[in-house]
Structure formats: structure tokens, C-alpha cells
C-alpha positions in Angstrom: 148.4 60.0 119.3 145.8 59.8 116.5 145.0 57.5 114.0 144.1 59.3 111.0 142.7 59.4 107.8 140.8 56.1 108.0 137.2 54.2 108.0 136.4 53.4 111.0 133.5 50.4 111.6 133.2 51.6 115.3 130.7 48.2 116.1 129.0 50.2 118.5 124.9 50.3 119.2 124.2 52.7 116.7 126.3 51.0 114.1 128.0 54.0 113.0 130.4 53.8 110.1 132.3 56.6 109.7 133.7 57.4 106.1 136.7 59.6 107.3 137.7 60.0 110.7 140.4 59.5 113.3 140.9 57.5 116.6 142.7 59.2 119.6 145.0 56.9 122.0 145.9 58.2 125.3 147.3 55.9 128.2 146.0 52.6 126.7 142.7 54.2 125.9 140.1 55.2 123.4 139.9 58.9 124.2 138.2 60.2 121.1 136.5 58.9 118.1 135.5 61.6 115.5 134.9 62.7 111.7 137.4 64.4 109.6 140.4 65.6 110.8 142.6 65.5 114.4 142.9 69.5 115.0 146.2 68.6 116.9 148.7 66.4 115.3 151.8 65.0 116.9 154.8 62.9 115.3 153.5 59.7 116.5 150.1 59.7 114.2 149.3 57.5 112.1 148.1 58.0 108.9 145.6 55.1 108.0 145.7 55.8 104.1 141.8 55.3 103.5 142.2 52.2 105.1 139.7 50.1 107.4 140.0 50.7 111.5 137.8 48.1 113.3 137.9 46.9 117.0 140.5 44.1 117.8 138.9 41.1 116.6 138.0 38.7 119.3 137.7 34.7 119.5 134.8 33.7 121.8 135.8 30.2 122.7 139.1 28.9 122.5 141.7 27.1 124.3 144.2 29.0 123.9 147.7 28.7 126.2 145.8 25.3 127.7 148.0 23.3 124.9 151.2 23.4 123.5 152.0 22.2 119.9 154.4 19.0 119.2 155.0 18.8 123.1 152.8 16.0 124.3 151.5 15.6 127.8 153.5 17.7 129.3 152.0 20.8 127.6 148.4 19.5 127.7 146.2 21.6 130.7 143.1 21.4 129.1 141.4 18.7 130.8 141.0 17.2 134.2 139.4 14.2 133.5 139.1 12.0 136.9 136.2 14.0 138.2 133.5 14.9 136.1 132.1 17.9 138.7 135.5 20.2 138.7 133.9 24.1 138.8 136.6 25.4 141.4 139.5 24.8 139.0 140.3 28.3 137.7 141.3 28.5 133.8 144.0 31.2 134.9 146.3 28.4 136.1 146.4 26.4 133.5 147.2 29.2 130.6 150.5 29.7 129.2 151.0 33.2 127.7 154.7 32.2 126.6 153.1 30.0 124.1 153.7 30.8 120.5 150.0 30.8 119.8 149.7 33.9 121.5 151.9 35.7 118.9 149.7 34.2 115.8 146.8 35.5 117.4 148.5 38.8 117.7 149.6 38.9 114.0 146.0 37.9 112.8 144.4 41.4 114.7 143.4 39.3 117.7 143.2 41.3 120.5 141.0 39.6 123.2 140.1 35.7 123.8 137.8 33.3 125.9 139.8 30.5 127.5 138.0 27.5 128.4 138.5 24.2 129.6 138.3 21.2 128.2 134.6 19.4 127.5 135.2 16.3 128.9 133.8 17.1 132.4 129.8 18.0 132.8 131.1 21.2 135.0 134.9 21.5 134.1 135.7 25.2 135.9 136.0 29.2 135.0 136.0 30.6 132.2 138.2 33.9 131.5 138.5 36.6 129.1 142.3 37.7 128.3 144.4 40.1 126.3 146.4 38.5 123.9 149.4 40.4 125.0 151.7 40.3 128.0 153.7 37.8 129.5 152.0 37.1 133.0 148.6 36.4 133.1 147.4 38.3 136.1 147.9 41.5 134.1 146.3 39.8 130.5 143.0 38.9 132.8 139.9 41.3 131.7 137.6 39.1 133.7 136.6 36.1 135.0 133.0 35.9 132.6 131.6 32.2 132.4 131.4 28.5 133.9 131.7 25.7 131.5 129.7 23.0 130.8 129.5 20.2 128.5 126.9 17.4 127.3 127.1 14.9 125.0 129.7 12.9 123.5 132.6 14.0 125.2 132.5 13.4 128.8 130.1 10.0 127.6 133.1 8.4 126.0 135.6 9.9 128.5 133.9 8.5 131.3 133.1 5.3 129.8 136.7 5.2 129.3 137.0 5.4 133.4 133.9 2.9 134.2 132.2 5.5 136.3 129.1 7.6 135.4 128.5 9.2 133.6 128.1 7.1 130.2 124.6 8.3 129.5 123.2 11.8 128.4 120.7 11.3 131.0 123.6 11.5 133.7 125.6 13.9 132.3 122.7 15.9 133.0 121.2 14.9 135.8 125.3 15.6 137.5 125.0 19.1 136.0 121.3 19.3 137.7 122.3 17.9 141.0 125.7 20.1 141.4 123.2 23.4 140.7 120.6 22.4 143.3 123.5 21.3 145.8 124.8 25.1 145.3 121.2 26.6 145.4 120.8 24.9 148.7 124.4 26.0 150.0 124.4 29.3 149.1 120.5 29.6 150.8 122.0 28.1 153.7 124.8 30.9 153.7 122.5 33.7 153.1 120.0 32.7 155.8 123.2 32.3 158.6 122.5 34.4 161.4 125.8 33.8 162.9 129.2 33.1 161.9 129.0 29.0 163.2 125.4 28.8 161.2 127.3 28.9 157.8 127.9 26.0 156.5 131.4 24.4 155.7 133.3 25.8 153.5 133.4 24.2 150.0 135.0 25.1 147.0 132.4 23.6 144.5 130.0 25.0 145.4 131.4 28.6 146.2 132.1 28.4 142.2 129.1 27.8 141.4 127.6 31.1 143.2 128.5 33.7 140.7 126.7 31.5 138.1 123.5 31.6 140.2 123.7 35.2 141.0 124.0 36.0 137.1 127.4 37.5 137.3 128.9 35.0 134.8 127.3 33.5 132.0 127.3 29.3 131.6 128.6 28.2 128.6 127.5 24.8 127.2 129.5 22.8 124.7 126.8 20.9 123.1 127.1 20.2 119.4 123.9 17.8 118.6 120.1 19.1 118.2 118.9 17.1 121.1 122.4 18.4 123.8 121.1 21.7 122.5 117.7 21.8 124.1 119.2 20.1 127.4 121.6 22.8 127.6 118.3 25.2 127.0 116.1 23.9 129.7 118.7 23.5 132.4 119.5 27.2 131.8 115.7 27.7 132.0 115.5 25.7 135.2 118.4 27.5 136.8 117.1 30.3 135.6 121.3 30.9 134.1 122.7 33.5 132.1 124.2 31.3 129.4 125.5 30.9 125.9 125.6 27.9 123.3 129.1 26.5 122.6 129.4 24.9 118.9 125.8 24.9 118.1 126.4 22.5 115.2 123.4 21.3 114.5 121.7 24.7 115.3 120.9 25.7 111.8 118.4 22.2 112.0 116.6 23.9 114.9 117.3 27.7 114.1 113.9 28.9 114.5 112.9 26.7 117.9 116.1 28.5 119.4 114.9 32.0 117.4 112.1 31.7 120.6 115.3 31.4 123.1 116.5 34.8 122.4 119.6 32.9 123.1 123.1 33.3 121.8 125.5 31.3 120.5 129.5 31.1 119.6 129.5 28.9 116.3 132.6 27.0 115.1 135.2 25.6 114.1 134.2 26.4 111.2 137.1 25.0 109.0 137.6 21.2 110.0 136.1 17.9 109.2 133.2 16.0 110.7 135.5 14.5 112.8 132.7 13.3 115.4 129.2 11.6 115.6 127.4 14.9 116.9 129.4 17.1 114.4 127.6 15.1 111.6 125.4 18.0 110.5 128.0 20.6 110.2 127.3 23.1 107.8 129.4 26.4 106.7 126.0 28.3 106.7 125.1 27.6 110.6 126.2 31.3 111.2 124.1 32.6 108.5 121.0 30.4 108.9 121.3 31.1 113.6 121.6 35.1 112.5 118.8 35.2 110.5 116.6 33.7 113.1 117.3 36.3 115.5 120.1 35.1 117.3 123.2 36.5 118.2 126.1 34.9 116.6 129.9 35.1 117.3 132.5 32.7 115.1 135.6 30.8 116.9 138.4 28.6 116.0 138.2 26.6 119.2 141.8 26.6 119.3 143.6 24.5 118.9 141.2 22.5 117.1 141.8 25.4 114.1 144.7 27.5 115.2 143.9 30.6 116.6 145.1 32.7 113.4 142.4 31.3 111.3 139.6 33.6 113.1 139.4 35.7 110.0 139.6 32.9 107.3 136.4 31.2 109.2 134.3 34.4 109.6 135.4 34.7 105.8 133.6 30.7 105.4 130.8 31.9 107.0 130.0 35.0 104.5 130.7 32.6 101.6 127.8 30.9 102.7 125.3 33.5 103.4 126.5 35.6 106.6 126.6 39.4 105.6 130.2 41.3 106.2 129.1 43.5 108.6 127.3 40.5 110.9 130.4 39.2 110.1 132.3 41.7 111.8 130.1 41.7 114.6 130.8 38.0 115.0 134.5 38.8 116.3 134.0 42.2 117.6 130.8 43.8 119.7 129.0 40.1 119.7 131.7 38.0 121.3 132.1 40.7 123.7 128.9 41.4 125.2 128.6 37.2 125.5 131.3 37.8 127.3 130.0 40.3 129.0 133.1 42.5 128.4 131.7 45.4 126.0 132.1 47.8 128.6 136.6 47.7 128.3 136.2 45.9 124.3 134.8 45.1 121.0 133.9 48.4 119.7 135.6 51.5 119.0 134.5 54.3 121.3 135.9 56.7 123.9 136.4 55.4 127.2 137.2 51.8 126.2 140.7 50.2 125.8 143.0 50.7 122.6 142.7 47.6 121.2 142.2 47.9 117.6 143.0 46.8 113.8 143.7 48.2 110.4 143.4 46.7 107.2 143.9 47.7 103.4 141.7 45.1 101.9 138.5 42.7 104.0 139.8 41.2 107.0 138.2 37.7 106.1 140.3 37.2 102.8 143.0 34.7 102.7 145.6 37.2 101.6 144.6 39.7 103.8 146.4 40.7 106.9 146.2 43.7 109.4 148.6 46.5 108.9 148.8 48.0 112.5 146.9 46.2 115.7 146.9 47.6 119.3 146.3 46.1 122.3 145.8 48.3 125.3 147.2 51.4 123.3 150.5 49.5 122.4 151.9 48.6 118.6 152.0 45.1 118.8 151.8 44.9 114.9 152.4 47.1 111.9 153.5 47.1 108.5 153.3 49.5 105.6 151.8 52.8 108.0 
């Protein structure tokens, strides 16, 4: 089938915009992506009207399935707080795709989503990209793609809470330091085992940790104050880690020491109060001011700190105060996915890559707007008036 008669932001290296043009699904996938007009029609195109085709938008950090609205403790998975060094918990476990969230995403043009745990641990576990579609999460997964981490006031206060360490930024990092050199030793120790009875035992910690040091997954550091920032910074630099900045708040205080980085960083929420200390400094125009020091910027909602359907709306925030529409649209399309290092299946519009896609009349980041027709995996999830 073909998507036709439409502008299509394709979000891909060359940042081609093409004026009128066509999309062609096959099997769940992007199988062409062209000027003009489809030389073979069939009765299932779609004709776009002059509207606006852009990749499914994406949300770079969220929570999303981890919590269930107006159910209490019973729905709450985000969080296990009674260890503060928890990498082997896998984020897959914990997600519900029943939950109703999933469906708001869907309507919004949401097409792919980081799930993360919690913050309240230093190390907390995986990190996973997903499809916002399905109902079993083994076929939503598109890859496992980070590790989180936290500093700062969260695992501080939740900690202090327990009487144990740590109550200190010094020992919230110095746990995140120690865990790293304790899996730098281990897996040494494995790679250097000559026979199956040198290896040494088997431990789930630090067999999590391993992907992170072979730069297979990215760590991803919630850190929200100037000074969390740069520890987050130089124990990636020690590490030598792929990583990413969660929150950023204060970044726009410090956006040209972390222009050096050539870092990047997933800003937001964008649309809630300073309900925090560290979130203090938070400033609509973080996106704009990071950007235009050279970093790469995606927007989230955090969910369910700002419900997942509000992706647009923030992005929207963020261009009111100085971030331009198409690094906008990079912040929930081709940037969220190669931090997540998923560009290769999403988050731009080009053959070979998965059918996940969105069409709008009007900008995707007004109040009033909403999609027309999204795809996920080459399947109608949404559509209204085409």
C-alpha cells in the first residue's frame, strides 16, 4: 500500500524534506520512499491530502507500563528500593502493555518508548526500547539499549529513609564507582579463564553490567542538578561508558562546559512544577539553549510524571521558547532513536526500516492538533479523516 500525496519530513542524515511524495508499506516495512506519484496504486492507499508524514514520534525516557493510575501499590513496579545496586532486574518484567497509557500514547502518534526504572537506586537495572503496540511484551521489545543510573536527590532521601548508605552524593557515587570496577575485574577475570573451573562464579550483577562496559548499551544518568551533571560526566569518562544525560535541568546553566562533552541528553518534563530542590533551575528554554551548544537533544514526558500523550504539547513548550520546529522534530524522532541506539529499525522514514509513522493536517506540537493516521509496524493503529 502507499501513502500518497503527502509531505514527508523523512528525519534522515541528509534531512530531506520532500514537498510531494509517497511512502510504500509492505509486511510491516518501509519499502520505498519517493517524489511524486506511486506508478501502482491499489485500493488500500492512502491519500494524505497535502498533509505532513513524519516518523512515529518517540519518548526517550519514560516509565511507561511501570505504573498504573488510581491503583496504588499494587500497580507501582517502578522502584526496588531495598538495595541501591539492582542492575540485573530487567525492565521487561515489570511493564504492563494492558495499561491504558499505552493507548494515549498510541492516539498522540507515539510509536516507540524508553522504559526505565525508577531513580531511587544508584544502579536500578535495564533499560528497553518498545513498540507501543501489542499486548505481550516479548513481541513489543525492539531492544534492550541502556543501564540506569541515578545521582542526587533521589536515592539520598530514599536511602536516608532506610538508615543505610547511601545519604551522601559522595556515596551514591562512589557505589556506582565500586559496582563498575567490581565488573571490570569480573569480566577480566572471565576473559583471561583458560578453563571452564577458572571462571569465576557466576553473578548476576555483574553479568549486567558487561554489556555496559563492552559499549553495547548506553548508561543513562538521571541527574537533574549542575554539579550531579558533571559526576554523571566523569564517571562515564572514567569508565570510558557510552552514556546519555537523563533530565539535564540545570543544563542550560552549564550548556557550553557540556558543548565540550559532545554529549547528549533527553530533556524534560518539560510541563510540571519545580517540584524538587534540584529541579530549582528549570527553564522551558533548556532544549533550546543544550541545542545550540552543540548537543544533541531529545524531549520526554517522563511518564507518568506528565502523561505520556503530552510528548507533542512539551516539544511544542520547548519551540515557544527558542527551539526551532525542525530540531523539534528531531527531538522525538531520529535523536531519541540513535540515543537509543535504535535508528537502524526507527525514527526516520526510509526504506528498509519499520512502518511506524504519523500524519498530521496542521503542526504536531499544537494543542489542538492531533495525528490523522499513525502506524506501528505497518498496522492502522489510528486514523481519522483519510
Amino acid at each position: 500500500m502507499n501513502i500518497k500525496n503527502v509531505r514527508i519530513y523523512t528525519m534522515n542524515d541528509d534531512d530531506l524534506v520532500i514537498e510531494h511524495g509517497y511512502v510504500t508499506v509492505e509486511n510491516g516495512t518501509i519499502t520505498a520512499v519517493s517524489e511524486g506519484d506511486p506508478a501502482v496504486c491499489t485500493p488500500d492507499d492512502i491519500d494524505g491530502r497535502g498533509m505532513s508524514l513524519y516518523p512515529g514520534f518517540i519518548d526517550a525516557h519514560t516509565h511507561l507500563g511501570l505504573t498504573s493510575a488510581g491503583v496504588g501499590i499494587e500497580g507501582e513496579d517502578l522502584n526496588e528500593e531495598f538495595d541501591p545496586c539492582t542492575p540485573q532486574l530487567r525492565i521487561i518484567d515489570g511493564i504492563n502493555p494492558l495499561d491504558f497509557s499505552f493507548e494515549m500514547a498510541r492516539q498522540a502518534g507515539i510509536t516507540s518508548v524508553i522504559v526505565s526504572p525508577g531513580s531511587t537506586n544508584p544502579i536500578a537495572g535495564s533499560i528497553t526500547a518498545i513498540k507501543t503496540a501489542g499486548r505481550r511484551i516479548d513481541s513489543m521489545i525492539i531492544k534492550t539499549v541502556g543501564m540506569k543510573f541515578a545521582m542526587g536527590e533521589n536515592p539520598k532521601l530514599t536511602y536516608m529513609d532506610h538508615e543505610q548508605s547511601p545519604v551522601t552524593r559522595m556515596a551514591v557515587a562512589s557505589i556506582i564507582r565500586e559496582n563498575l570496577q567490581k565488573a571490570q575485574r569480573y569480566l577480566r577475570d572471565k576473559e583471561q579463564a583458560e578453563t571452564e573451573s577458572d571462571l569465576p562464579d557466576f553473578d548476576s550483577t555483574m553479568e549486567a553490567l558487561i554489556p555496559l562496559l563492552k559499549r553495547q548499551v548506553k548508561a543513562h544518568f538521571h541527574c537533574h542538578r549542575a554539579d550531579d551533571i558533571f559526576t554523571a560526566v566523569r564517571i562515564a569518562n572514567e569508565f570510558d561508558l557510552d552514556y546519555t544525560l537523563i533530565h539535564c535541568t540545570d543544563g542550560h546553566l552549564i550548556a557550553e562546559e557540556l558543548g565540550y562533552e559532545h554529549t547528549s541528553c533527553v530533556v524534560g518534563p518539560v510541563i510540571c512544577d519545580r517540584c524538587k530542590p534540584e529541579m530549582a533551575n528549570l527553564s522551558p528554554a533548556n532544549a533550546a539553549v543544550l541545542r545550540s551548544s552543540g548537543l544533541d537533544v531529545a524531549v520526554c514526558t517522563d511518564h507518568s510524571e506528565v502523561p505520556i500523550e503530552y510528548l507533542p504539547i512539551s516539544v511544542g513548550v520547548c519551540i515557544k521558547h527558542g527551539l526551532s520546529f525542525y530540531d523539534g522534530l528531531k527531538a522525538v524522532t531520529c535523536t531519541p532513536a540513535k540515543i537509543a541506539l535504535i535508528y537502524d529499525r526507527t525514527g526516520s522514514l526510509e526504506a528498509g526500516k519499520d512502518a511506524d509513522l504519523t500524519l498530521f493536517e496542521g503542526s504536531p506540537f499544537e494543542v489542538m492538533s492531533s495525528p490523522s493516521l499513525v502506524m506501528i509496524n505497518g498496522r492502522t493503529v489510528r486514523r481519522e479523516g483519510v
